[in-house]
N, C-alpha and C positions, 0 to 999 in steps of 0.2 A: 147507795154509792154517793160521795160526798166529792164535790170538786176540789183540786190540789189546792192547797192553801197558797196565795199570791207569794209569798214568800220562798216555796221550793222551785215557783219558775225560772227559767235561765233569764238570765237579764238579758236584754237585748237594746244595741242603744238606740236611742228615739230617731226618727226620721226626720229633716228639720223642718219638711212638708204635713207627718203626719197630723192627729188633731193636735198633739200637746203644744206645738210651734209654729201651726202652720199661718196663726193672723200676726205673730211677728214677725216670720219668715217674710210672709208677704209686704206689709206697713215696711219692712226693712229695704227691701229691692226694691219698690214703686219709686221712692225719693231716690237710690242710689242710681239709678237708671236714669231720672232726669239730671241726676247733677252730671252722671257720664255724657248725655246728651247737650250739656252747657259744653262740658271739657273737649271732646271732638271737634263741636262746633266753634268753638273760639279759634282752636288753634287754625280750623280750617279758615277762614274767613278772615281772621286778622293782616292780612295781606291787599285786603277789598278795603276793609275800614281804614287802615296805615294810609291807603291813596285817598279815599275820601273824606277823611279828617286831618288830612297831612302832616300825619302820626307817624310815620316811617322814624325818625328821630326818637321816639316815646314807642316803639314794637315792643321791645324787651319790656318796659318799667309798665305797659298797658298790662301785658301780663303777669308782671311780677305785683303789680297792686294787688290782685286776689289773693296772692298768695302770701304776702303779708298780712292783710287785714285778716285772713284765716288764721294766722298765729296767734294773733291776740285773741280772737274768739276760742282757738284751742284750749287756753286757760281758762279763761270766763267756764265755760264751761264745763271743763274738766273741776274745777273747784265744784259749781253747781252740782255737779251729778254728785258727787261725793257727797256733798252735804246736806241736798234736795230732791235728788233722783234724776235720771234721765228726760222725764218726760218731757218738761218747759224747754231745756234747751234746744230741745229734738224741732217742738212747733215751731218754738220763735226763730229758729236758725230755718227751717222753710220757710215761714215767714219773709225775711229778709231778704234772701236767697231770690224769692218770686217779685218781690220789688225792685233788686238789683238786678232783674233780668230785663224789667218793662222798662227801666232808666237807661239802660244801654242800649235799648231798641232808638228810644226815645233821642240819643245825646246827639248835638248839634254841635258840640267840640272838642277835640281831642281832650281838653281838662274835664269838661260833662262823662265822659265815659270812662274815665279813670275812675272818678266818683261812683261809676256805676257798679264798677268792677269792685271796687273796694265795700262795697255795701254788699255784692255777692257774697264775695270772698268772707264778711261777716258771719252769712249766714253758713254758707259751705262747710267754715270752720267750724262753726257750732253740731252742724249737723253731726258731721262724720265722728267729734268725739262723741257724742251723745250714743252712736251706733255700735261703738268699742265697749263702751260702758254695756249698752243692753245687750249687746251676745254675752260680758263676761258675768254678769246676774242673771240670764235669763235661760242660757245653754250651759246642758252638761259639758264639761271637758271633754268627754270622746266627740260628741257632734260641732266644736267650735270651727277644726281643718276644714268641715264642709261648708259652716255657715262663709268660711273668710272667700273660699271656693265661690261660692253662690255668687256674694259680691263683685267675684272678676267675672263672673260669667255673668252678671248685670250689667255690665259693657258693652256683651258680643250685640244684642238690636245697636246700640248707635254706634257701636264700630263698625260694624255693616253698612248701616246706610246712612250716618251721621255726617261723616265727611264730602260722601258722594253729594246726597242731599244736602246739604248745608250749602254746598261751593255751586248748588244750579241755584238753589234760591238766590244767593247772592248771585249770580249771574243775570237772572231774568227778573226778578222782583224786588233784587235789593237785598244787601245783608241786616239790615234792619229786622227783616223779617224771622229771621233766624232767632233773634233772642226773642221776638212778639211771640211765638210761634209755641215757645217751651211756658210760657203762663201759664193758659188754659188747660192744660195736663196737669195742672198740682193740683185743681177741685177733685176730679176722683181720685188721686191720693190719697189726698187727707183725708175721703170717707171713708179709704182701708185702714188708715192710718190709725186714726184715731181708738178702736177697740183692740189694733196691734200696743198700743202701748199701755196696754192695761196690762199684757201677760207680765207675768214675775211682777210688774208697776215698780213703784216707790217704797211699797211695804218692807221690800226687800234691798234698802239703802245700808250697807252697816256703818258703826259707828266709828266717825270719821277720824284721820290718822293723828296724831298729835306732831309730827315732824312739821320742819320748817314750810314744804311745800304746802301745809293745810290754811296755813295763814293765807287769809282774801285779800286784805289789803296790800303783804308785801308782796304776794305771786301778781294783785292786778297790777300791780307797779311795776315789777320785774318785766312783764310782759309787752306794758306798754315801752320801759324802754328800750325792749328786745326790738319790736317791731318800730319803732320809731328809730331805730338804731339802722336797722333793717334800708328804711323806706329812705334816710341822707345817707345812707353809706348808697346805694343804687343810684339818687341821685347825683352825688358826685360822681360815680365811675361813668354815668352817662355823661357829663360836660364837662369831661377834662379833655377830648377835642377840638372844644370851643372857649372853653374857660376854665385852662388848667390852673390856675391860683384859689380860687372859689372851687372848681371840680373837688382840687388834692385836698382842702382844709375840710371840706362837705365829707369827702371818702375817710378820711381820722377821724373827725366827729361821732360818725355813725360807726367806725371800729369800736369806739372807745363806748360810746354808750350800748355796743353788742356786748364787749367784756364785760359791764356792768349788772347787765341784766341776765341775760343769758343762762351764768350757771345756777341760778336758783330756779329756774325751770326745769331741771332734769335731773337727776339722779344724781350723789353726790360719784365725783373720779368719773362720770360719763367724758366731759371733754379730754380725759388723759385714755381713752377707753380699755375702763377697769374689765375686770372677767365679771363674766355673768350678766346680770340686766342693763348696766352701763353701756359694755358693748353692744348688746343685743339694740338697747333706743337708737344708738349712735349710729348705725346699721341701716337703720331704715333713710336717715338721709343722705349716705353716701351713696346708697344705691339708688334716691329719688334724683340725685343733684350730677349723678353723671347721666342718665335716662333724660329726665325731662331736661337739660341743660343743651341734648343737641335734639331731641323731640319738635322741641320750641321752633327750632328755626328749620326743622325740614321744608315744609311749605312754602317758607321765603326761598330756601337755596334751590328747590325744583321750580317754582315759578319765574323767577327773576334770570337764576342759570341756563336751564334747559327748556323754557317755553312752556310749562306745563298751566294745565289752566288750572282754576280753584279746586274742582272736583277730582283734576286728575291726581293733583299732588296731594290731597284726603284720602288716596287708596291706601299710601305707604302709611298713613296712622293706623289705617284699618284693620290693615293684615297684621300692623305689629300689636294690635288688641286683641285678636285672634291668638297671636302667640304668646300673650299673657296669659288667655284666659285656659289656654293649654297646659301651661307650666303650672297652672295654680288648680289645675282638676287632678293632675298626674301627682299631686303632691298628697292626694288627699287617699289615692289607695292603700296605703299602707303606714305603718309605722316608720317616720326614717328620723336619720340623726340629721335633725333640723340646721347646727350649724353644718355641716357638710352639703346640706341643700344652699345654704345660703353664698358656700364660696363660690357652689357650680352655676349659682344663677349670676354672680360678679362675674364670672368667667365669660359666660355668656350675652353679659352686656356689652363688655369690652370688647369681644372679638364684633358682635354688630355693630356698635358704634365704629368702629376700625373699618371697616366692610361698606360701609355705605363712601367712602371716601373713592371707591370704586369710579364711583359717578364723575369724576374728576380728570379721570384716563383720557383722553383723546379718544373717541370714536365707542366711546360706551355708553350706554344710553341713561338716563336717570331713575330708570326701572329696579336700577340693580339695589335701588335703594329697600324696595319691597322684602327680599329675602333677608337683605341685611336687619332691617324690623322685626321680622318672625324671630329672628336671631335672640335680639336683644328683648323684645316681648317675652317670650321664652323665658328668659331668664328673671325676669322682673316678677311675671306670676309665678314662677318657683321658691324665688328669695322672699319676694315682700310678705308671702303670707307665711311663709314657714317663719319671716320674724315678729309678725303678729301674733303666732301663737306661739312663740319661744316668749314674747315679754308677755302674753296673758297670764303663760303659768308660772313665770320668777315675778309676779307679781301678788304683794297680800292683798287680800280684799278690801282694806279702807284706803288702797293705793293705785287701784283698776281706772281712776278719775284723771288722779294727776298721771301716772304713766301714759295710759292713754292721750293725755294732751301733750306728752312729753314726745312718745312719738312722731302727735301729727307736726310741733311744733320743728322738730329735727326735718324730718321730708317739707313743709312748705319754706324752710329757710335756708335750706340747702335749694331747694329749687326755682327759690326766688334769686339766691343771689346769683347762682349760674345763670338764672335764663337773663335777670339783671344786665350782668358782666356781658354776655354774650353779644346783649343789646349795645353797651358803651363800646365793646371790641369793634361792632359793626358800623357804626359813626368816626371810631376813629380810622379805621383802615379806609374806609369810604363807601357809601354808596352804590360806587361805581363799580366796585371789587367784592361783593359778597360771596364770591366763591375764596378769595384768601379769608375773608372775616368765617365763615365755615368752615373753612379747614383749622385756621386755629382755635375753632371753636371745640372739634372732634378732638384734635391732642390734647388740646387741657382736659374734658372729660372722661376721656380714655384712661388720662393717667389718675383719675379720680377712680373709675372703674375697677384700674388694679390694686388700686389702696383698699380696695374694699376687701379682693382677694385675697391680701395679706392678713387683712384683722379679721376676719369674718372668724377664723378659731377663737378668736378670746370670748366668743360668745356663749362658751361652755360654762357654769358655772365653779367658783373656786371648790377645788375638791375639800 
């Protein structure tokens, strides 16, 4: 009797733990876990640092720095993979990443830790394209929903205990410590790491697209003036309470060099958002830039409003990661019409963002801001990864490099400039008023929120 020939077996698709995935499975969550552990903790503590480097002025543009210098690295390395493979971008961007974390431990002045930040932000961005790239070379199409899955569920350890812990460190030992703290965690990474990226490797790079976006030098141009466009357009919207002639000229400047750059970064008709993969890139920043746009400032408006201490107002980030990483396992059971996940997860940003305003009632406590998170979490892990794997697959294969940085470029620039703008909002209105600078912070979001709702159909491709 002669065993079934491999061929008559039912296929069955691979497990993203079994042997075939399981050291890039792994090499993949080790870094995304710490970079989660960076993103809780900043937001947690940046409250602690704004008093101790009398940054309160520089809150928004502290954390919109990462996520500009993440834009341009988006490129950088979306060209590289394409043309080089994944692998360098992947090290060099932890690399960076782990320097930009010792520098902000280290900074002794609001401008030292922008530096810092923006040197993260290098690496971050390199990282996460390089991670798009190796699920879409390295995982079959049926296992990609889980791989995106995995990655929101690489949140749930420091949504847990990221915030709470982050805000006692900075309590008793200092926020300092907080970025010290996440270095020594990259050494056993990189030992997983490193034979993680050998699976599928470089071997399997194809032969790069001949369209506009392949070109290095015009996309590194494009990018830098995207992101340089980026970084005075935020600084003008921040000093136009204090110097609105210089603010207003600094805010055009930086419009003007976004027009410039901008649309050679994405797909072409993305900014008019065409059907099919235009909408789908475009997609991912509306629904990052209405999210993290009032994400950013929860912790300031329970601290400052309602009394809350570091750790206390780190629960409401927590449980709303929790509710991400809900929307983004529930998505993975079955086969669904991926735009239709993506309007019900708009739906459900906006009505949380809406819901935390709660807090604002007379005689209601700032707690209510918790369920409001689960809300909006909820909906974030439902949309973002169903449009992850809506642009994996209206993507050709010598074009997974630049889509992919097209992507991340849409979400960090949608979420710089909200959390930016939020920042200049909170300066102008005052200081002393941060519960009206939050409120107008949720309406403008909100109404970002429903704009998604509405285009989120054209993400079907043309018949």
């Amino acid at each position: 009797m002669t065993a079934p020939k491999t061929v008559d077996a039912p296929y069955k698709t691979p497990r993203i733990f079994g042997p075939e995935y399981r050291t890039a499975s792994l090499g993949i969550l080790l870094v995304v876990t710490l970079i989660a552990f960076e993103g809780m903790s900043v937001s947690t503590v940046m409250p602690a640092v704004s008093e101790d480097l009398d940054a309160l002025d520089l809150y928004g543009a502290s954390l919109s720095a990462f996520l500009i210098a993440c834009l341009l690295a988006n490129v950088v390395a979306g060209l590289w993979s394409d043309r080089r493979g994944h692998a360098w971008p992947f090290l060099l961007g932890v690399g960076l990443f782990t320097a930009g974390m010792a520098m902000a431990g280290a900074a002794v002045t609001k401008e030292l830790f922008i530096v810092a930040r923006v040197v993260q932000g290098l690496g971050g961005g390199a990282v996460i394209v390089a991670i798009y790239v190796m699920i879409a070379r390295v995982y079959v199409p049926e296992t990609r929903p889980r791989v995106f899955a995995a990655l929101s569920a690489a949140w749930v350890l420091p949504a847990l205990i990221g915030p709470g812990l982050t805000g006692l460190i900075a309590e008793t030992v200092g926020w300092r410590w907080v970025f010290y703290g996440i270095v020594p965690l990259v050494v056993p990474a990189l030992v997983m790491l490193l034979p993680a990226l050998r699976v599928g490797g470089d071997t399997q790079v194809p032969t790069p697209s001949a369209g506009p976006r392949s070109r290095p030098l015009a996309m590194t141009l494009a990018a830098t003036a995207t992101a340089c466009g980026a970084g005075i357009l935020l600084y003008g919207a921040s000093h136009l309470h204090d110097a609105p002639v210089p603010g207003g000229i600094a805010t055009v400047a930086g419009l003007a060099a976004l027009a410039a750059g901008l649309p050679r970064l994405l797909p072409p008709r993305a900014l008019r958002f065409g059907r099919g993969l235009p909408t789908t890139i475009m997609m991912r920043g509306v629904l990052a830039s209405a999210f993290f746009g009032v994400n950013a400032f929860i912790p300031l408006f329970l601290t400052k409003v309602h009394g809350f201490s570091l750790a206390e107002a780190g629960v409401a980030l927590t449980i709303g990661a929790l509710g991400w990483t809900i929307g983004s396992y529930l998505q993975t059971r079955r086969s669904y019409d991926r735009p239709l996940l993506v309007r019900i997860g708009a739906v459900a940003i906006t009505v949380g963002i809406l819901t935390t305003l709660l807090a604002l009632v007379p005689g209601v406590t700032g707690w209510v801001t918790v369920p409001a998170w689960v809300i909006a979490g909820f909906g974030m892990g439902l949309s973002m990864t169903s449009v992850n794997v809506t642009a994996m697959q209206q993507s050709p294969d010598a074009e997974q490099g630049a889509n992919s940085a097209a992507l991340q470029v849409v979400d960090t620039l949608g979420s710089a400039i909200t959390i930016g703008f939020g920042g200049g909002l909170i300066n102008l209105i005052g200081h002393d008023d941060i519960a009206t600078g939050y409120t107008t912070i949720v309406a403008l979001m909100a109404a970002v929120g429903l704009f998604g709702v509405i285009v989120a159909r054209r993400m079907r491709d043309i018949p």
